[in-house]
Kinemage of the C-alpha trace (Angstrom):
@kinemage 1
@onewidth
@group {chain A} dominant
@subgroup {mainchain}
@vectorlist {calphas} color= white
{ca unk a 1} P 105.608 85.684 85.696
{ca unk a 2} L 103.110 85.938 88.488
{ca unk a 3} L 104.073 88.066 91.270
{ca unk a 4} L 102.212 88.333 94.869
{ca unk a 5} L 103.810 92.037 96.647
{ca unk a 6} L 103.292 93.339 100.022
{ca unk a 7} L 103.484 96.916 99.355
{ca unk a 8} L 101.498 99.192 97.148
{ca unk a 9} L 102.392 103.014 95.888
{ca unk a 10} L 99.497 104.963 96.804
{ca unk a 11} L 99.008 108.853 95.363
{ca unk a 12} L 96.827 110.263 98.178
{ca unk a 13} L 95.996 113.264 96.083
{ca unk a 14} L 97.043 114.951 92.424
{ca unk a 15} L 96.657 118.611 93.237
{ca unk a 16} L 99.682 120.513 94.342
{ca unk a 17} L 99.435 124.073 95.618
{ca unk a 18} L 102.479 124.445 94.138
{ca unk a 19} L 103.808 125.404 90.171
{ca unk a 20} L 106.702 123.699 89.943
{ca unk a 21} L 108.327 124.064 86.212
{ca unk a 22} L 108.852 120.084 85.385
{ca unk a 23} L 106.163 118.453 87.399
{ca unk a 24} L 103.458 116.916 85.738
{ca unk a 25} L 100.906 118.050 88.006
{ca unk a 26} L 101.806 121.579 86.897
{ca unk a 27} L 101.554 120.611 83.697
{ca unk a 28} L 98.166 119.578 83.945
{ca unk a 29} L 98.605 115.554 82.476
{ca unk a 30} L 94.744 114.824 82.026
{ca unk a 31} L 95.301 111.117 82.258
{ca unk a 32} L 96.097 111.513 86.144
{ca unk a 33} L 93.268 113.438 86.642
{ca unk a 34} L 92.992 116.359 89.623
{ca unk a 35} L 91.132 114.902 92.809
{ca unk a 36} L 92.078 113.103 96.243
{ca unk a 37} L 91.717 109.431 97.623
{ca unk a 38} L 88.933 109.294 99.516
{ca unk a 39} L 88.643 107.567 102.935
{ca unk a 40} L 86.337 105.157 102.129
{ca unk a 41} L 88.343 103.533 98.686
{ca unk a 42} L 90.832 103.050 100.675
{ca unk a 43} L 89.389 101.296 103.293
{ca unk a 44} L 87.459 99.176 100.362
{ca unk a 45} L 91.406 98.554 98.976
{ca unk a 46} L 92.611 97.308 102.338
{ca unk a 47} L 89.661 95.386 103.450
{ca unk a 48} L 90.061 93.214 100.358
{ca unk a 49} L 93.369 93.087 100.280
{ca unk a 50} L 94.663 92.276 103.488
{ca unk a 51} L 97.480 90.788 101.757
{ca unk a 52} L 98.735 94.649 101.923
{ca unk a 53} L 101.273 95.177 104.689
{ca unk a 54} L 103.649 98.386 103.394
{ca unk a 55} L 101.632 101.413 101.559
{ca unk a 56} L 104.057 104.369 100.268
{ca unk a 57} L 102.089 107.570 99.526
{ca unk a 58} L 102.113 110.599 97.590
{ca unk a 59} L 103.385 110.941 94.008
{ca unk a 60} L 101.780 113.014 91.565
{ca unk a 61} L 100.535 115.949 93.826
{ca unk a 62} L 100.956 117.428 97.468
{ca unk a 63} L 99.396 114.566 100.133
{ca unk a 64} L 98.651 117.235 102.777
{ca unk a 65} L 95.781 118.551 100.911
{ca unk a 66} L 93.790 115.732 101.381
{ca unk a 67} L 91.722 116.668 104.089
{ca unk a 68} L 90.535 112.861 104.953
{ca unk a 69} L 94.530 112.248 105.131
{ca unk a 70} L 94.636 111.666 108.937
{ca unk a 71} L 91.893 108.922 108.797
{ca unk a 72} L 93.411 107.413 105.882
{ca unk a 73} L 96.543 107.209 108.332
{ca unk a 74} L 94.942 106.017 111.543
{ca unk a 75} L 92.863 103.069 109.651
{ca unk a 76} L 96.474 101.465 108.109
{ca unk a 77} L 97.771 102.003 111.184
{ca unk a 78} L 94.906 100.372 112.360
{ca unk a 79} L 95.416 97.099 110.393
{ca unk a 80} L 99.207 97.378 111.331
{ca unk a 81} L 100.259 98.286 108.032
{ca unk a 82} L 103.762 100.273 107.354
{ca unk a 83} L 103.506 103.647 106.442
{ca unk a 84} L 105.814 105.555 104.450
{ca unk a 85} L 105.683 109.297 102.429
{ca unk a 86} L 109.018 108.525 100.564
{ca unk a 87} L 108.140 110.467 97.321
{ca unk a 88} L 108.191 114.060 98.503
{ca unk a 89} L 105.805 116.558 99.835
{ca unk a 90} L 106.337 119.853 99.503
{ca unk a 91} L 104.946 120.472 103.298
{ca unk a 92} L 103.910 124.369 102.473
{ca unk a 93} L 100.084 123.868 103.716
{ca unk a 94} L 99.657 120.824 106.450
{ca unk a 95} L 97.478 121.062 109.718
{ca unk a 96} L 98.728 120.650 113.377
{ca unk a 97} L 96.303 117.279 113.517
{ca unk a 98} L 97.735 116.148 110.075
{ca unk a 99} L 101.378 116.495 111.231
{ca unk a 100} L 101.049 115.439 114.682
{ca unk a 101} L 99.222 112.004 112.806
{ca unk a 102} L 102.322 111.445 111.304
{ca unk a 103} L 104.286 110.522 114.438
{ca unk a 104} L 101.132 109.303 116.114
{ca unk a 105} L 100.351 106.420 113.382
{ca unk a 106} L 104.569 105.854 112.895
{ca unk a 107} L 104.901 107.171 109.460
{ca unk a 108} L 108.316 105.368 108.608
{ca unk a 109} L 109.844 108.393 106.501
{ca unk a 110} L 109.144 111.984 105.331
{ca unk a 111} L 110.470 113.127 102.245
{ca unk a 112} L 110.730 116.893 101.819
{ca unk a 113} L 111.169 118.643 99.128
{ca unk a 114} L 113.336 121.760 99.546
{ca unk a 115} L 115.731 123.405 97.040
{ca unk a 116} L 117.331 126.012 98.428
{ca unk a 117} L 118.437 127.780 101.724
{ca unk a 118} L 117.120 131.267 100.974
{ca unk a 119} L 113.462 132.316 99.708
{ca unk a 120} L 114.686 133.675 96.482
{ca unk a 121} L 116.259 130.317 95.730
{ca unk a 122} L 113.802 128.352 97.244
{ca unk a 123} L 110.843 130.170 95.081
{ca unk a 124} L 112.773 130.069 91.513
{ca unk a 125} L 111.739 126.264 91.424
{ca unk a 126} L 109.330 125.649 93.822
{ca unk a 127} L 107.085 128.553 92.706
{ca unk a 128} L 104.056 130.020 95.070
{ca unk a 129} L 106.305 128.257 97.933
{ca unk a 130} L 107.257 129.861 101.149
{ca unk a 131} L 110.406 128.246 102.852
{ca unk a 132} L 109.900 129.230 106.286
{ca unk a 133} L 105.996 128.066 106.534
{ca unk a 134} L 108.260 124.637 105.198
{ca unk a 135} L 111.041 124.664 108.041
{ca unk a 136} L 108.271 125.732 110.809
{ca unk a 137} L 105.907 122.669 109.671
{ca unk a 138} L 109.308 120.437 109.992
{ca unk a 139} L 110.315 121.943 113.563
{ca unk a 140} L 106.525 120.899 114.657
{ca unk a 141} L 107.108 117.399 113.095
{ca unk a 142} L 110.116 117.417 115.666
{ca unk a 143} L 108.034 118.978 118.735
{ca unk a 144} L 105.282 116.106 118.050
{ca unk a 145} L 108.294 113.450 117.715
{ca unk a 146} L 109.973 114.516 121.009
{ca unk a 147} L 106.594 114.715 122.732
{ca unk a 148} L 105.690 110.883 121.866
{ca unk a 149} L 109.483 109.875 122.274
{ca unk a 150} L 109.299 109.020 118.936
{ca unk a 151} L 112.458 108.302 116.375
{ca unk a 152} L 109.380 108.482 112.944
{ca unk a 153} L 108.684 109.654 110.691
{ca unk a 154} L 112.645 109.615 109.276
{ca unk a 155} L 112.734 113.396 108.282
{ca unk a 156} L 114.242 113.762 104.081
{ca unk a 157} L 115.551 117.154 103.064
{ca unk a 158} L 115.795 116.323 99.393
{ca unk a 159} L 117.732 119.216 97.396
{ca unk a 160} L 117.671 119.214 94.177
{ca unk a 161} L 120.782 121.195 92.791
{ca unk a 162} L 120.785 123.518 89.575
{ca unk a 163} L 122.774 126.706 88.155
{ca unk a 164} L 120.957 128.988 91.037
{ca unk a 165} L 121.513 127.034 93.804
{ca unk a 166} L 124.172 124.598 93.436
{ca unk a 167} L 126.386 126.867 95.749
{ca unk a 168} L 123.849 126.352 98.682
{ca unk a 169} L 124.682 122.917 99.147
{ca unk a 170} L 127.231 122.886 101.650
{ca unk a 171} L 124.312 125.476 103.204
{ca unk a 172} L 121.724 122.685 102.880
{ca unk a 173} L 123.564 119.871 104.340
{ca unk a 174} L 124.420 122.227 107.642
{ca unk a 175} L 120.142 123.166 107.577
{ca unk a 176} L 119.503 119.413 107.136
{ca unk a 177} L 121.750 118.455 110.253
{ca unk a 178} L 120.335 121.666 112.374
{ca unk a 179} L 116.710 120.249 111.504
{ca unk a 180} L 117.616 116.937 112.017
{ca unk a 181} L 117.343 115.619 108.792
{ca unk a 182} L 119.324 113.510 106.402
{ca unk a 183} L 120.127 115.271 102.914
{ca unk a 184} L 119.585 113.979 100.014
{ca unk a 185} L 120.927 115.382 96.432
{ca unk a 186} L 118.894 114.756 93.917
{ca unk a 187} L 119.948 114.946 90.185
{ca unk a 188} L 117.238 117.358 87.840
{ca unk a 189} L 115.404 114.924 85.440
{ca unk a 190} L 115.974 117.586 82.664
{ca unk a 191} L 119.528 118.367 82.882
{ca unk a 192} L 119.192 121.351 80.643
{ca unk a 193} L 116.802 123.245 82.569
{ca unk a 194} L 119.052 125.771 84.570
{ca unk a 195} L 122.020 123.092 84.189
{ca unk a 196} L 124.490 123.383 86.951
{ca unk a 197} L 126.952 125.982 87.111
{ca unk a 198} L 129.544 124.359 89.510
{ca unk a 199} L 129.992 120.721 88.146
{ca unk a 200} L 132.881 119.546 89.829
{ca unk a 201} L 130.759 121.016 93.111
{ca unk a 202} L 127.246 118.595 92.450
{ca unk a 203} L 130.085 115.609 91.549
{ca unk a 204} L 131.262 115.866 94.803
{ca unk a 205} L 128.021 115.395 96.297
{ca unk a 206} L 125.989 113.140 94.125
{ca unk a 207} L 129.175 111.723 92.348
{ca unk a 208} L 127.967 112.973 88.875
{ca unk a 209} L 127.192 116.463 87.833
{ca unk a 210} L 124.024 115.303 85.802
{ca unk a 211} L 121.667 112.416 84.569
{ca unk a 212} L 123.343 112.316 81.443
{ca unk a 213} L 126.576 111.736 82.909
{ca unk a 214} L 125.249 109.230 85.047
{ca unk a 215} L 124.288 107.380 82.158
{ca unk a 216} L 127.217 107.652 80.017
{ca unk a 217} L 129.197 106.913 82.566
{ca unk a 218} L 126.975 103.868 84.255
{ca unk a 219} L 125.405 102.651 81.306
{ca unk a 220} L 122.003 102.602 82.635
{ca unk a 221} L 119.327 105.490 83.739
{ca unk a 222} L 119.798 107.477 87.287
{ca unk a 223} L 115.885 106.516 87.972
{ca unk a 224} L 115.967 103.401 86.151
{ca unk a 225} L 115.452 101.522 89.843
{ca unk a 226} L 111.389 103.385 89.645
{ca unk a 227} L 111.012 99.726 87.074
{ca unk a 228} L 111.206 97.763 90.269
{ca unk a 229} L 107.775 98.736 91.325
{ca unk a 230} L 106.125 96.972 88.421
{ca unk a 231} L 107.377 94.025 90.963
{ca unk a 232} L 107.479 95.233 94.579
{ca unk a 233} L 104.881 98.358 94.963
{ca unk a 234} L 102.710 98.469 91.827
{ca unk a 235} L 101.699 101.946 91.728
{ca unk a 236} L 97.499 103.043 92.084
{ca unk a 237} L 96.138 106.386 91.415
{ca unk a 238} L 94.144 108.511 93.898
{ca unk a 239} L 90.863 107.153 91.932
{ca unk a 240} L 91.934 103.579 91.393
{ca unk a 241} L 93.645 103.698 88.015
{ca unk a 242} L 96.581 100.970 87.911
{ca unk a 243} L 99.957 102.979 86.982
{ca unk a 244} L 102.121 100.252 87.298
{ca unk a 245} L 104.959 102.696 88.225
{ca unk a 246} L 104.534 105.868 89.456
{ca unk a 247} L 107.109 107.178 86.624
{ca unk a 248} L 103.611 106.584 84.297
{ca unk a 249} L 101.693 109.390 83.020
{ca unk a 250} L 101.040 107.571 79.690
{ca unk a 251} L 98.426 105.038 80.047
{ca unk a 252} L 96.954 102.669 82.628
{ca unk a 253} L 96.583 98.874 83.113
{ca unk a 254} L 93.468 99.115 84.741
{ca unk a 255} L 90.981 101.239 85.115
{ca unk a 256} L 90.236 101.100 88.611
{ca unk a 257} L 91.637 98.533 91.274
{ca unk a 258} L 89.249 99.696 94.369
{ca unk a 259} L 86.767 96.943 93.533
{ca unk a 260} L 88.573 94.389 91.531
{ca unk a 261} L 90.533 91.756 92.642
{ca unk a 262} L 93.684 93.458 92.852
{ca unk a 263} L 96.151 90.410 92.406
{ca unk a 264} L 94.664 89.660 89.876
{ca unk a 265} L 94.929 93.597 88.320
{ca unk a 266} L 98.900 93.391 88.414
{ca unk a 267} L 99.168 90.257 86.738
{ca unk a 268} L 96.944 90.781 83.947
{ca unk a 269} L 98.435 90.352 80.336
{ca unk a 270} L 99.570 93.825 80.339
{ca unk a 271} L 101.320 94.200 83.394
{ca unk a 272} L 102.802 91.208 82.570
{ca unk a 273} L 103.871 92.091 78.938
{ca unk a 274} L 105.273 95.433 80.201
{ca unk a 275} L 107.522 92.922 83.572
{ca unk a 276} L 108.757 91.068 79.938
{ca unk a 277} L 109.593 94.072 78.339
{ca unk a 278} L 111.438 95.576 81.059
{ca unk a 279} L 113.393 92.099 81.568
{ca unk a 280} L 114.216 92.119 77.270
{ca unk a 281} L 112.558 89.041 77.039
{ca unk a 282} L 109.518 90.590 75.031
{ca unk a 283} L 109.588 93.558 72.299
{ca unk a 284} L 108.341 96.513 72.965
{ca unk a 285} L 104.550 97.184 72.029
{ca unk a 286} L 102.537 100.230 71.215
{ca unk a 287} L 100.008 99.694 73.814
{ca unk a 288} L 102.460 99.158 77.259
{ca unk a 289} L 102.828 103.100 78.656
{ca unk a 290} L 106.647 101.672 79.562
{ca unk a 291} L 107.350 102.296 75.604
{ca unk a 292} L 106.924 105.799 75.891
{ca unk a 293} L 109.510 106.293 79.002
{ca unk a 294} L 112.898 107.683 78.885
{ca unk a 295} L 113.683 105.209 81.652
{ca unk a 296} L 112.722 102.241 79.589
{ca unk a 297} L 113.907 104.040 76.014
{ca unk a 298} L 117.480 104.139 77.592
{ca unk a 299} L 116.905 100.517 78.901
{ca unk a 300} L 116.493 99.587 75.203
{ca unk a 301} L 119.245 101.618 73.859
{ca unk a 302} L 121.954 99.714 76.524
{ca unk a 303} L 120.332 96.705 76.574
{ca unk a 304} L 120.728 97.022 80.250
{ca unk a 305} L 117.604 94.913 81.026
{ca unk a 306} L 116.565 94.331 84.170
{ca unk a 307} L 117.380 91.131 85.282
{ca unk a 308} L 116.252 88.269 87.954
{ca unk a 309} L 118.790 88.987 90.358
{ca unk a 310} L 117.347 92.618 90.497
{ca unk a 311} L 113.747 91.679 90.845
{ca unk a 312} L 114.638 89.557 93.948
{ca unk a 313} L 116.710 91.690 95.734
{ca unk a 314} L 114.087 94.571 95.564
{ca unk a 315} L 111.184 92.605 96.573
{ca unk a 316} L 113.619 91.437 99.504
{ca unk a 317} L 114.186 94.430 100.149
{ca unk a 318} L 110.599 96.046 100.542
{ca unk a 319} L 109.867 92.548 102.819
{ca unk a 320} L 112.466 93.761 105.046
């Protein structure tokens, strides 16, 4: 099945400051590669795309580190395309010209991460962090939004609970309001790394205590909505490699989409072997990065495939 989208995923760097024990920029994945999207690829990807209208950055590594970030903003903003940062910074190192950008050029949404209301909890995840360089950079964010009469960039305080911290979240919710933020739980991908101590506590916040319980009790995977992107926002690395998602850290579809045709990149036989996979209507093969994910490998154990009905309200939903 052919698909045209209006929205890309966009990682506008894969270095993170930051050693964060489960991320796979800590871990060093070579096939993502360390470096940051340069201004002029993007422009190339816009200019011969204009078909682009929504681009949703930062992924795989900390977006603020780019230092051409605030022309990369002003040119889509430019070209009156929607900006959004929905996939989480963890805003410890950003300049006054790179935050004020984000309410000048109407960044949609913000996504921060932030896992505790203390240092000492803050630090035991997010390691080399400092939580109050994180709540000053958000309190500018607000100065710069007041200043322009501005209700964007929608501020995120994503928390994350496990055993250390789980009794901070009544805490966060109160920091989230004072900072005028919405919270957002967040179950840990890996639910036996410093599981949760106070289960009944993270149930009656996120409504289960952890992923696995989401799936047991579900039947399908707590992230198992990232598949929609092979549809809506096809995901492109900071050097042009075609992810597909940006759960991917296996392979690539293409090897770069900054001077290709980038239509047709997401409907080449692969992407569109690993769309037929994900709907059950192809078996899995050795060479489609999906067959390595725990999203897809508990897609295949449930036979919860995604469906039609899915694809079509997502890509309604990102043309909204």
């Amino acid at each position: 099945m052919m698909i045209s989208p209006t929205a890309i995923h966009l990682d506008a760097c894969s270095i993170c400051q930051l050693e964060c024990p489960l991320c796979v920029t800590a871990e060093g994945v070579s096939i993502i590669g360390r470096g940051y999207l340069a201004f002029e690829s993007f422009r190339r990807l816009i200019d011969r795309n204009p078909w682009i209208r929504e681009v949703d950055f930062a992924s795989k590594g900390e977006m603020f580190l780019n230092k051409e970030l605030v022309q990369i903003l002003q040119y889509a903003h430019g070209k009156n395309i929607s900006l959004d940062i929905g996939h989480g910074v963890n805003l410890n190192h950003a300049g006054e010209e790179a935050l004020e950008a984000l309410v000048k050029y109407q960044v949609i949404g913000l996504r921060v991460s932030i896992d505790g209301i203390t240092q000492k909890t803050y630090q035991r995840y997010r390691v080399g962090g400092n939580l109050k360089r994180v709540i000053e950079n958000i309190q500018k964010i607000n100065r710069y939004k007041a200043k322009y009469h501005a209700a964007k960039p929608h501020l995120i305080f994503q928390f994350i609970p496990f055993g250390y911290n789980d009794h901070e979240m009544e805490g966060a919710r109160l920091l989230a309001r004072m900072l005028n933020m919405e919270i957002c739980f967040h179950l840990n991908r890996v639910p036996g790394f410093f599981p949760v101590q106070d289960r009944d506590m993270v149930r009656r916040y996120v409504g289960h205590a952890d992923r696995g319980e989401y799936l047991t009790g579900k039947g399908k995977g707590y992230m198992r909505h990232k598949c929609y992107q092979m549809w809506t926002k096809p995901h492109i690395g900071w050097d042009g490699k075609l992810f597909g998602c940006s759960t991917n850290i296996w392979g690539v579809y293409a090897d770069t989409v900054f001077d290709e045709n980038l239509v047709s990149c997401i409907n080449n036989e692969k992407m569109q072997y690993a769309r037929d996979m994900l709907m059950g209507s192809k078996p899995p093969r050795t060479d489609i990065p999906c067959l390595k994910c725990f999203i897809y490998q508990d897609i295949l154990e449930y036979s919860n495939w995604i469906t039609e009905g899915e694809v079509f309200s997502a890509v309604q939903a990102v043309k909204e």
